[in-house]
C-alpha positions in Angstrom: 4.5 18.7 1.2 4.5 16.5 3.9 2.0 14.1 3.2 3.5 14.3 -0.4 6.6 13.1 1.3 5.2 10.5 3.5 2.8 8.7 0.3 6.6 8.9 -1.7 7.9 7.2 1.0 5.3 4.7 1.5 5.0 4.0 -2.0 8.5 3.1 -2.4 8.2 0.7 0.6 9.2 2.4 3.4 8.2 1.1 6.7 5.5 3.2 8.3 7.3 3.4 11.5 10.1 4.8 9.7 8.0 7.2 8.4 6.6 8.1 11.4 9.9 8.4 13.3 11.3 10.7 9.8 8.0 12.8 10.3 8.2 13.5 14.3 4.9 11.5 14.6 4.6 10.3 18.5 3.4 6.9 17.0 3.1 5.0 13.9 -0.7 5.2 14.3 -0.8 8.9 13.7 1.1 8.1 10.6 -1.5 5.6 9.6 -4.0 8.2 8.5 -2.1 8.2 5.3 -2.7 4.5 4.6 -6.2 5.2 4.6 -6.3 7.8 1.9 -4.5 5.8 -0.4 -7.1 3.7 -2.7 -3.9 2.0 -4.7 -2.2 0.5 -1.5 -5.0 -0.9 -0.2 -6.0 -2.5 -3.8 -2.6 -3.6 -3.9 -2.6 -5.4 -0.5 -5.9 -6.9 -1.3 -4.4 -8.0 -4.2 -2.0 -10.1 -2.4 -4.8 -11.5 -0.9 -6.8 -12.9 -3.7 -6.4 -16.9 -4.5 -5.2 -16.9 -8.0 -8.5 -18.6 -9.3 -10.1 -15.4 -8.5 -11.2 -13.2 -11.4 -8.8 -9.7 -11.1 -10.3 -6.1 -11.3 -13.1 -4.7 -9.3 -16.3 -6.0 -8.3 -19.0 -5.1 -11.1 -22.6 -5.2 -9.6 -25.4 -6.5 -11.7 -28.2 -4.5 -13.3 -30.6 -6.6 -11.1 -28.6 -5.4 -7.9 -28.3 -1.8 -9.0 -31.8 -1.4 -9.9 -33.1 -2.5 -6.7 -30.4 0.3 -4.6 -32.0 2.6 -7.0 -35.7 1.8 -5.3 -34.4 2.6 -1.3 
């Protein structure tokens, strides 16, 4: 329930240190363990990040590239 609470909060754009302080955490960077399990919030910052020439969605390696993996 917490970390239910806490990805709630942080999806609704709550500060992490507010978080932290809401959650007893000593510091923010205990808190930050949540910010790594969370695949949409770090697309979403990296999306911020793109220049808008850039093509959106997910890289998509080539046959070529995937074949070759496949061989290691």
């Amino acid at each position: 329930m917490r970390h239910s609470a806490a990805m709630a909060l942080l999806h609704a754009g709550v500060d992490i240190t507010v978080i932290a302080l809401w959650m007893g955490h000593e510091s923010p960077a205990t808190t930050r363990v949540y910010l790594h399990a969370d695949m949409a919030l770090k697309e979403q910052a990296l999306s911020r990040l793109a220049p808008d020439s850039a093509p959106s969605g997910r890289y998509t390696a080539p046959d070529s590239l995937l074949a070759f993996l496949d061989t290691l």
